[in-house]
Backbone as JSON Lines, residues from 0, in Angstrom:
{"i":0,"aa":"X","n":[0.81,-1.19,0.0],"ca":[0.0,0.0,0.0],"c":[0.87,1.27,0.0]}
{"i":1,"aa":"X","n":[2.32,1.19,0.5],"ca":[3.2,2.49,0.49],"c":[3.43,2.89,-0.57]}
{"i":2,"aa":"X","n":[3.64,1.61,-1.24],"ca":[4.36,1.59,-2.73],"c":[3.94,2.74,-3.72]}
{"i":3,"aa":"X","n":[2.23,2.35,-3.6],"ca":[2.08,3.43,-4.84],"c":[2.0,4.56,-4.47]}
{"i":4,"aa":"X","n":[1.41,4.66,-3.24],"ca":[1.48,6.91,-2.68],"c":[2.49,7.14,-2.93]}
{"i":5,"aa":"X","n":[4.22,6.38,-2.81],"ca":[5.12,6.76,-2.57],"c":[5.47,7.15,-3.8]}
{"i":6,"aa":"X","n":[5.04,6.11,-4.8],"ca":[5.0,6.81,-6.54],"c":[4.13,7.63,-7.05]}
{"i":7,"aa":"X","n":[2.89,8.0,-6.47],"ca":[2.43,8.77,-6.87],"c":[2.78,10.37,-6.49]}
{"i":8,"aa":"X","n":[3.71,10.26,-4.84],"ca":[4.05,11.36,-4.78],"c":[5.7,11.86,-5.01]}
{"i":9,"aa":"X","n":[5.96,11.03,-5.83],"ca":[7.22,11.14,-6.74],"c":[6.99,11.68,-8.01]}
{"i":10,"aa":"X","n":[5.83,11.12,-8.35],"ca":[5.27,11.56,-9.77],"c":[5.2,13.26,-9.55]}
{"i":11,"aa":"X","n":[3.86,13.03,-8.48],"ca":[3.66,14.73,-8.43],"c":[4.86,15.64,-8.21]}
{"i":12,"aa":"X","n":[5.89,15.22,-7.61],"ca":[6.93,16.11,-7.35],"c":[7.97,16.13,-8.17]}
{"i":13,"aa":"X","n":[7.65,15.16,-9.29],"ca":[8.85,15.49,-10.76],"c":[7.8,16.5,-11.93]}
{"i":14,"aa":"X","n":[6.09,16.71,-11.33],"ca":[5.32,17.17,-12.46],"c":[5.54,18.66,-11.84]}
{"i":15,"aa":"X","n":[5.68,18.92,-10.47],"ca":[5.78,20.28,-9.72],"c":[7.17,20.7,-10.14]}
{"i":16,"aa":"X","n":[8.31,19.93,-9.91],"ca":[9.42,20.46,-10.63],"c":[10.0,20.73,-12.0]}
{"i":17,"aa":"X","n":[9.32,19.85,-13.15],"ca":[9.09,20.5,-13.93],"c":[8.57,21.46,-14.54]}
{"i":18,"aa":"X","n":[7.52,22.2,-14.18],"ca":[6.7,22.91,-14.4],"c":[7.76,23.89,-13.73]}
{"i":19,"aa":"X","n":[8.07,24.27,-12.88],"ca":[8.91,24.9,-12.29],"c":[10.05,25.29,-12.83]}
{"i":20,"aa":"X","n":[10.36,24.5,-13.68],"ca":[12.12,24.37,-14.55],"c":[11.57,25.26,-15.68]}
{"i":21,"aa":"X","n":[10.2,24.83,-16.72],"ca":[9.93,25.74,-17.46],"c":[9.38,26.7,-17.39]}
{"i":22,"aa":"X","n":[8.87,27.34,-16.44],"ca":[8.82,28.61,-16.16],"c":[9.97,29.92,-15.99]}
{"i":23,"aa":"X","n":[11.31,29.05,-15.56],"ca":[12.43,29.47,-15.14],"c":[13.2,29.84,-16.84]}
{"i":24,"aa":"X","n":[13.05,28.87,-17.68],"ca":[13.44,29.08,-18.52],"c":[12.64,30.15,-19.72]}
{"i":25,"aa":"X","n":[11.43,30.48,-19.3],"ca":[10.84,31.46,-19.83],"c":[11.58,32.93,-19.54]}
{"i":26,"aa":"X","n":[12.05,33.15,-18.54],"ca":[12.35,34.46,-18.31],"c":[14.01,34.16,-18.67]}
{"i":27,"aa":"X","n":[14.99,32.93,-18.98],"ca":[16.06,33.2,-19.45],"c":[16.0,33.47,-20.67]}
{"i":28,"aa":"X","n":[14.65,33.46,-21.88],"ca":[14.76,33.73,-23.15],"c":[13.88,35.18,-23.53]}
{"i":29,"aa":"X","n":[13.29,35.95,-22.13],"ca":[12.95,37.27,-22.05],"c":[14.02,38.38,-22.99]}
{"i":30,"aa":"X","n":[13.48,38.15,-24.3],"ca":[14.7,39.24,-24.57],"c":[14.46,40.96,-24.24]}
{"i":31,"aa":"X","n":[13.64,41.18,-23.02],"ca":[14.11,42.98,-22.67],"c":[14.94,42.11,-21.62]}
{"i":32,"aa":"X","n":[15.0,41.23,-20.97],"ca":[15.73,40.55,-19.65],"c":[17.21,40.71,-20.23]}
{"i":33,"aa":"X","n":[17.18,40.11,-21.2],"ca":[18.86,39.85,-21.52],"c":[19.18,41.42,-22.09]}
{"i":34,"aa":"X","n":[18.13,42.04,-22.87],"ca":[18.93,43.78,-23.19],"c":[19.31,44.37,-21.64]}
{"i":35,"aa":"X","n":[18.6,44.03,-20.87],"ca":[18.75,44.83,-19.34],"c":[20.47,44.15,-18.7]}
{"i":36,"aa":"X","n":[20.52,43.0,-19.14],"ca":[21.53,42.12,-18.96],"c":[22.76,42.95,-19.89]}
{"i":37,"aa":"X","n":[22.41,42.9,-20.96],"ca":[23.85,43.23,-21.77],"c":[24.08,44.82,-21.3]}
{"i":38,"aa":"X","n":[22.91,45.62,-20.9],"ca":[23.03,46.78,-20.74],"c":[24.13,47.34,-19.79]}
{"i":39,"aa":"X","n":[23.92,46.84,-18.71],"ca":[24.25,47.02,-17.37],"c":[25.57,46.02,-17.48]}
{"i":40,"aa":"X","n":[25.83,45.22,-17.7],"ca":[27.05,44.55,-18.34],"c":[28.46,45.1,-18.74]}
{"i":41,"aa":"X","n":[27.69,46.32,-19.75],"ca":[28.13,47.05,-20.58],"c":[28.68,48.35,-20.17]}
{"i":42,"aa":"X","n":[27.59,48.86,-19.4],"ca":[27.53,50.4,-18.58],"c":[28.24,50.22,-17.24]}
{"i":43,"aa":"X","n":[28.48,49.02,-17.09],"ca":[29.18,49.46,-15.78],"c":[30.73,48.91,-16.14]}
{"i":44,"aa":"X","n":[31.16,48.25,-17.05],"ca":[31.96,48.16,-17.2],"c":[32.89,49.51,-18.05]}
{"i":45,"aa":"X","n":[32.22,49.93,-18.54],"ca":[32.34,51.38,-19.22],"c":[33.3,52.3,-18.67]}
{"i":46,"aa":"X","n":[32.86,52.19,-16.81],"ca":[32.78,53.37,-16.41],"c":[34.38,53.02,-15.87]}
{"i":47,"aa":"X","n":[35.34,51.69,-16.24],"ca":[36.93,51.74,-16.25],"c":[37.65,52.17,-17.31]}
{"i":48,"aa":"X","n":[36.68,52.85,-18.51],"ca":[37.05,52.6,-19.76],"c":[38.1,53.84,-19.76]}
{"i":49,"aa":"X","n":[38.75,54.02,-20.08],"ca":[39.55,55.39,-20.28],"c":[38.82,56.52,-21.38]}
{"i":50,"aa":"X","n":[38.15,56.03,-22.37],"ca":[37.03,56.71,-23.12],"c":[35.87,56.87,-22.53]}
{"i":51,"aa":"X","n":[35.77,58.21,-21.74],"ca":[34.91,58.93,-20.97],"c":[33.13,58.81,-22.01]}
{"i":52,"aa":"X","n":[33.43,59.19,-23.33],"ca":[31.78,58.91,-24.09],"c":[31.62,57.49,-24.2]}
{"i":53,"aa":"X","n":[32.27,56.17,-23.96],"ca":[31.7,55.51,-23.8],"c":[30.52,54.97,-23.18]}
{"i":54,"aa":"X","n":[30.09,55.55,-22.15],"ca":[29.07,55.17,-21.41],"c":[27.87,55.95,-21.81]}
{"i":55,"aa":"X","n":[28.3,57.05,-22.8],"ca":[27.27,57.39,-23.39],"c":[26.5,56.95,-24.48]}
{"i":56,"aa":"X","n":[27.25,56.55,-25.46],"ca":[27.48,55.51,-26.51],"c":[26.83,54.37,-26.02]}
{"i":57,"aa":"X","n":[26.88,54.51,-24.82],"ca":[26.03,52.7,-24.45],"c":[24.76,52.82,-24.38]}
{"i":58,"aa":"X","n":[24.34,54.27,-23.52],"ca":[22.76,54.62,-23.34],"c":[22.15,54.97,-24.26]}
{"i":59,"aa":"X","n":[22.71,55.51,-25.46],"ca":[22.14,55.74,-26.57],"c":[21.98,54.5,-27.11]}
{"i":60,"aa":"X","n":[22.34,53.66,-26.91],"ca":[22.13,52.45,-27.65],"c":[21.3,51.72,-27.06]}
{"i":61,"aa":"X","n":[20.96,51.67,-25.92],"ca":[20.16,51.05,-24.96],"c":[18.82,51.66,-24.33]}
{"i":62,"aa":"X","n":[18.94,53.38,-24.58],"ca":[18.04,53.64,-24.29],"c":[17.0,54.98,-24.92]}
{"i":63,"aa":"X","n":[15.69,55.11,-24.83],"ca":[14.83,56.18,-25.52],"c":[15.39,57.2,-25.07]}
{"i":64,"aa":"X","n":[15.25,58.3,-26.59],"ca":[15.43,59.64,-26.12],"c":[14.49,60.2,-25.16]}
{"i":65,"aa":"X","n":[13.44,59.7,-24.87],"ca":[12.51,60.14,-23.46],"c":[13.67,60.01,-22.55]}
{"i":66,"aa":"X","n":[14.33,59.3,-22.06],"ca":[14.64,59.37,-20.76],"c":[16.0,59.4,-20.82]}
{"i":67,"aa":"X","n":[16.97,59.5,-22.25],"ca":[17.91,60.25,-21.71],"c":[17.82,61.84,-21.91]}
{"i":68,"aa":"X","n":[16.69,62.5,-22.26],"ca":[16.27,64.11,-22.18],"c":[15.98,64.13,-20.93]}
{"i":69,"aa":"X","n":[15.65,63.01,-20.04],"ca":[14.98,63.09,-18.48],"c":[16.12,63.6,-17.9]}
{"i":70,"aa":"X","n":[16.98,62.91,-18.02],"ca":[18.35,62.75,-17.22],"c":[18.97,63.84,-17.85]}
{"i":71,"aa":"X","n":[19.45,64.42,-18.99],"ca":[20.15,65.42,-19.4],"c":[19.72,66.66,-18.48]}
{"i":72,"aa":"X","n":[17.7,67.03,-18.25],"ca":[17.45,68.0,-18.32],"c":[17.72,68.29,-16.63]}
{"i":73,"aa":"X","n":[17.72,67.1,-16.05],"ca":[18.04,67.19,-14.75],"c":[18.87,67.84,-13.91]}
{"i":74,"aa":"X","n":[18.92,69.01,-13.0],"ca":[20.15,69.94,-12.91],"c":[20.24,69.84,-11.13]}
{"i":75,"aa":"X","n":[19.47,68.67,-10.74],"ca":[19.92,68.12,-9.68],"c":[20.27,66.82,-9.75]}
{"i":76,"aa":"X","n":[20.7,66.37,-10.55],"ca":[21.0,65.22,-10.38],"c":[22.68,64.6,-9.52]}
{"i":77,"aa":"X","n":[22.39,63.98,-8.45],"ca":[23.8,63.87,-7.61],"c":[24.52,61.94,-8.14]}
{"i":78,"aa":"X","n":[23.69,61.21,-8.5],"ca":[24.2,60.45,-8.54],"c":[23.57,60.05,-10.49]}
{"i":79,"aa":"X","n":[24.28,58.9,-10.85],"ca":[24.15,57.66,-11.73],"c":[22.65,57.16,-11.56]}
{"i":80,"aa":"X","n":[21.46,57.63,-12.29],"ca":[20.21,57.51,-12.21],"c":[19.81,55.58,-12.57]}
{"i":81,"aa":"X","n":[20.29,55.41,-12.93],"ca":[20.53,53.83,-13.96],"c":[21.28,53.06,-12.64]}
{"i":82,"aa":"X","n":[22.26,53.62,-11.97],"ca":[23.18,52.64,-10.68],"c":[22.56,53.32,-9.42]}
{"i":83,"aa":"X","n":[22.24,54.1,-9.63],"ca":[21.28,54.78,-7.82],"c":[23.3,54.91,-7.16]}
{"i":84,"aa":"X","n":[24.33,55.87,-8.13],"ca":[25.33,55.65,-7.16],"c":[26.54,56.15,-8.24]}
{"i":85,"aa":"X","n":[27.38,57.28,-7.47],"ca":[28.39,58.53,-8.11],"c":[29.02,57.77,-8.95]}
{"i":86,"aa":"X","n":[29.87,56.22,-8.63],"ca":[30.75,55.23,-9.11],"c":[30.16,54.28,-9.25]}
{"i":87,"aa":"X","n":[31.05,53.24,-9.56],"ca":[30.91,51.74,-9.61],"c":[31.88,51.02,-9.8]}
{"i":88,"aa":"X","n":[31.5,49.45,-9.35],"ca":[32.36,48.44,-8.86],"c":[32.01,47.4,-9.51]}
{"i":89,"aa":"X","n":[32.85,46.96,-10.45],"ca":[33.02,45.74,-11.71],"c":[32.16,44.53,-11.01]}
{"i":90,"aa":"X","n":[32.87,44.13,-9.34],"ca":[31.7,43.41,-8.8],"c":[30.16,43.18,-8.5]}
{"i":91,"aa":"X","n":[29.58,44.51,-8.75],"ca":[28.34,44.26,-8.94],"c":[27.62,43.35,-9.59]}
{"i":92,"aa":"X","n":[28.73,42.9,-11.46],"ca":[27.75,42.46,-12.16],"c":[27.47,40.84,-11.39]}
{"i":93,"aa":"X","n":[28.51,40.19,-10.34],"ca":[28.63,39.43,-10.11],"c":[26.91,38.96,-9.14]}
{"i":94,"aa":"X","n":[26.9,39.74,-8.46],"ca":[25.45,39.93,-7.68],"c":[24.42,40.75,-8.24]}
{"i":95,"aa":"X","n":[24.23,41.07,-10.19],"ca":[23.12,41.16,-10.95],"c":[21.83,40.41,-11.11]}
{"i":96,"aa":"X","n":[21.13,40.74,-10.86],"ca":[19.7,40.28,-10.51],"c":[19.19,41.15,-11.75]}
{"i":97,"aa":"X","n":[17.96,40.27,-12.09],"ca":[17.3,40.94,-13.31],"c":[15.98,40.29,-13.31]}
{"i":98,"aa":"X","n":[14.68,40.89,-13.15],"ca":[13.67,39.6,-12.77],"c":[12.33,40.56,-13.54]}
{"i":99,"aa":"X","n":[11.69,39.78,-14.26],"ca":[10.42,40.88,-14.21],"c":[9.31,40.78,-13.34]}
{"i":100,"aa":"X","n":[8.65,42.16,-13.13],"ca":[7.82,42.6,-12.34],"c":[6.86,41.75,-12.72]}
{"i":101,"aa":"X","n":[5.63,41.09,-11.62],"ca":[4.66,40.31,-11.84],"c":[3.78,41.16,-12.18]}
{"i":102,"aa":"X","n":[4.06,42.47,-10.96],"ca":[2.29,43.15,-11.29],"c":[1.92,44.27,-12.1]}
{"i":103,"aa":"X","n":[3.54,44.63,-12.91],"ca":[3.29,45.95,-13.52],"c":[3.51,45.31,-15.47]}
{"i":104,"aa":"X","n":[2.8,45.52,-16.51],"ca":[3.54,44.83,-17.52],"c":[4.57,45.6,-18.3]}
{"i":105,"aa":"X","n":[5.56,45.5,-18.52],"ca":[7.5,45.61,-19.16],"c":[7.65,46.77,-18.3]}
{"i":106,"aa":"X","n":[7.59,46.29,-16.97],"ca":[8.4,46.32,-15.71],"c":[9.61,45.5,-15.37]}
{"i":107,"aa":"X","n":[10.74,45.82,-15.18],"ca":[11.72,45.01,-14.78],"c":[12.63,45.52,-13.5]}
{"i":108,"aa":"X","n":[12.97,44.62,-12.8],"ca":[13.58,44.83,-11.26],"c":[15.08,44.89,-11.73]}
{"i":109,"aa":"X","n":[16.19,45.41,-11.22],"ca":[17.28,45.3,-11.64],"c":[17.99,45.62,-10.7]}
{"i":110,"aa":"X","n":[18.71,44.4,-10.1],"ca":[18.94,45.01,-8.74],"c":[20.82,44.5,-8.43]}
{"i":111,"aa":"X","n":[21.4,44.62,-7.76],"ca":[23.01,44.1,-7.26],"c":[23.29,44.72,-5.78]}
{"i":112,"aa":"X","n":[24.23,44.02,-5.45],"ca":[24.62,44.3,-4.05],"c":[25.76,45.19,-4.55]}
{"i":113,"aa":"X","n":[25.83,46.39,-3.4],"ca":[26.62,47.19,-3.06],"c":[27.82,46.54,-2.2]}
{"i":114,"aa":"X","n":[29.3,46.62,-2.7],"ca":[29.74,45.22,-1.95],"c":[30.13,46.14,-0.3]}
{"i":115,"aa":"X","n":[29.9,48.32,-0.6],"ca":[30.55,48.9,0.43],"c":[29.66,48.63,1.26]}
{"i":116,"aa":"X","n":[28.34,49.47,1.01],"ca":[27.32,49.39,2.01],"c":[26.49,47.61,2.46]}
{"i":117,"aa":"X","n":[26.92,47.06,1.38],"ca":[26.46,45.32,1.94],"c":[24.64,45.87,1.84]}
{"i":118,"aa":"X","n":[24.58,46.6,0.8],"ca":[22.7,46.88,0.47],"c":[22.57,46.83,-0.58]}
{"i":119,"aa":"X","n":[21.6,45.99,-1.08],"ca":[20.8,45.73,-2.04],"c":[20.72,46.66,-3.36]}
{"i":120,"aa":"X","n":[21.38,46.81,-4.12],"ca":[20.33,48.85,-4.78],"c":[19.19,48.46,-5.68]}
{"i":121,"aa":"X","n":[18.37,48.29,-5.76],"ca":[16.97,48.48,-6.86],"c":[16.9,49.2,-7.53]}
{"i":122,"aa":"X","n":[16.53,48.94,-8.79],"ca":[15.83,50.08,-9.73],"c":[14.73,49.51,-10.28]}
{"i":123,"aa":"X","n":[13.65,50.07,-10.96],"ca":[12.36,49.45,-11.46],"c":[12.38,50.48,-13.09]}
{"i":124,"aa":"X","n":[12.5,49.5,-14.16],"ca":[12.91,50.18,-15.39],"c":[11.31,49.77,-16.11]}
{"i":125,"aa":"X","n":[11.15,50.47,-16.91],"ca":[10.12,50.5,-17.85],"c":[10.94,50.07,-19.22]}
{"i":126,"aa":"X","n":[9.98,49.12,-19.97],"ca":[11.26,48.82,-20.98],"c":[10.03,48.41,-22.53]}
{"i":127,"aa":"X","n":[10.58,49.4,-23.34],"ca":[9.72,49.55,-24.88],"c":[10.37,48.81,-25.56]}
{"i":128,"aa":"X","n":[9.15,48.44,-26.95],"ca":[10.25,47.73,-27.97],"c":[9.63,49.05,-29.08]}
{"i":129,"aa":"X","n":[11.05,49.11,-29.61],"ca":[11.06,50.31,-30.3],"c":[12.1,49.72,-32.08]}
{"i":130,"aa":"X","n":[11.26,49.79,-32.65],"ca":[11.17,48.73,-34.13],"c":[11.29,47.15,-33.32]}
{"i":131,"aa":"X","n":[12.74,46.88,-33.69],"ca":[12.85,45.6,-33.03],"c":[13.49,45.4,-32.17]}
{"i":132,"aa":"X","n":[14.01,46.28,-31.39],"ca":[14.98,46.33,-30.41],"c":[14.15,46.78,-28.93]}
{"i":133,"aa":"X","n":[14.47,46.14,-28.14],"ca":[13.75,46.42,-26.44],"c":[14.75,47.7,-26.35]}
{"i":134,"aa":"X","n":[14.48,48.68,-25.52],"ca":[15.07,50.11,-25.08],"c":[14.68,50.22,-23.53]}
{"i":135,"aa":"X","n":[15.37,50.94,-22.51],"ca":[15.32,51.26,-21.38],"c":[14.34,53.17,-21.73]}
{"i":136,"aa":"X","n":[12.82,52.88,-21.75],"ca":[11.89,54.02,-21.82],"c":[11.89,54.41,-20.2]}
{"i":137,"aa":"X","n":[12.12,54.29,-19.45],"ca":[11.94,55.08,-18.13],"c":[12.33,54.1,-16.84]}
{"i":138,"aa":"X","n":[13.07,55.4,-16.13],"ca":[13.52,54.51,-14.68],"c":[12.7,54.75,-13.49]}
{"i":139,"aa":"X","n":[11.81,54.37,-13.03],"ca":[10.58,54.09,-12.24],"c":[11.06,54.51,-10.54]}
{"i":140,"aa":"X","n":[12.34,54.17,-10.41],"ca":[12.67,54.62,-9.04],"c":[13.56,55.94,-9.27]}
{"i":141,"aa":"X","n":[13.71,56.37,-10.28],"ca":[14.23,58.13,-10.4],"c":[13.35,59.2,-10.04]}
C-alpha cells in the first residue's frame, strides 16, 4: 500500500518540478531581460574605460530619447540615475539580478549588491520595444 502513494508522490513532485524548470526558462529567453543584462554589463563596465563617451554611446544604444532628455534635463541630479550611485564596482555584475515585475507589464527589477554598504540597490525600469529592439523608456525609481 506504500508503494504506490510513494509513486504517486514522486510523480507529483517530478510534475511540480518540472513545471517549475519551465517557467524558469521562460524568463532566461525574455529578450528585454537579456537587453537589461547586456546593458548594465556594458555600462558598468564602461565606467573603467579610459574613453569617458563611452558610457554614453552605451545609453544611446540602450536607451529612448525620453529618458535620456529626463536625465540630461536634470540639474539636480547627484548620482548615476541607472546605478542609484556617483561610481561603480566591476563586482556588482557578479550579484546582478534581473527579474520581471509580476504586477506591472515591461516592468523590470534590476537590482546588485553594493559590496561597500552590503545593500541591495533596486531600480524598477520601464522597458519599450522600439522597431525591433527592447530600449530602457523610463527609470521608475528616479
Amino acid at each position: 500500500m506504500k508503494t504506490p502513494s510513494l509513486a504517486s508522490c514522486f510523480v507529483g513532485m517530478l510534475i511540480f518540478l518540472s513545471s517549475y524548470c519551465l517557467g524558469q526558462q521562460k524568463v532566461s529567453n525574455d529578450s528585454a531581460a537579456t537587453m537589461l543584462k547586456q546593458f548594465y554589463s556594458s555600462y558598468i563596465a564602461s565606467w573603467d574605460s579610459p574613453d569617458i563617451k563611452k558610457s554614453e554611446l552605451i545609453k544611446k544604444q540602450y536607451c529612448t530619447k525620453k529618458i535620456l532628455n529626463r536625465i540630461a534635463d536634470d540639474e539636480e541630479l547627484d548620482a548615476d540615475p541607472f546605478l542609484q550611485a556617483q561610481d561603480t564596482d566591476i563586482d556588482w555584475l557578479k550579484t546582478l539580478v534581473i527579474s520581471k515585475d509580476t504586477q506591472k507589464p515591461n516592468v523590470y527589477i534590476v537590482s546588485y549588491l553594493d559590496n561597500y554598504t552590503k545593500k541591495r540597490i533596486v531600480n524598477k525600469l520601464l522597458v519599450i520595444k522600439e522597431g525591433q529592439k527592447y530600449k530602457i523608456d523610463d527609470i521608475l525609481t528616479y
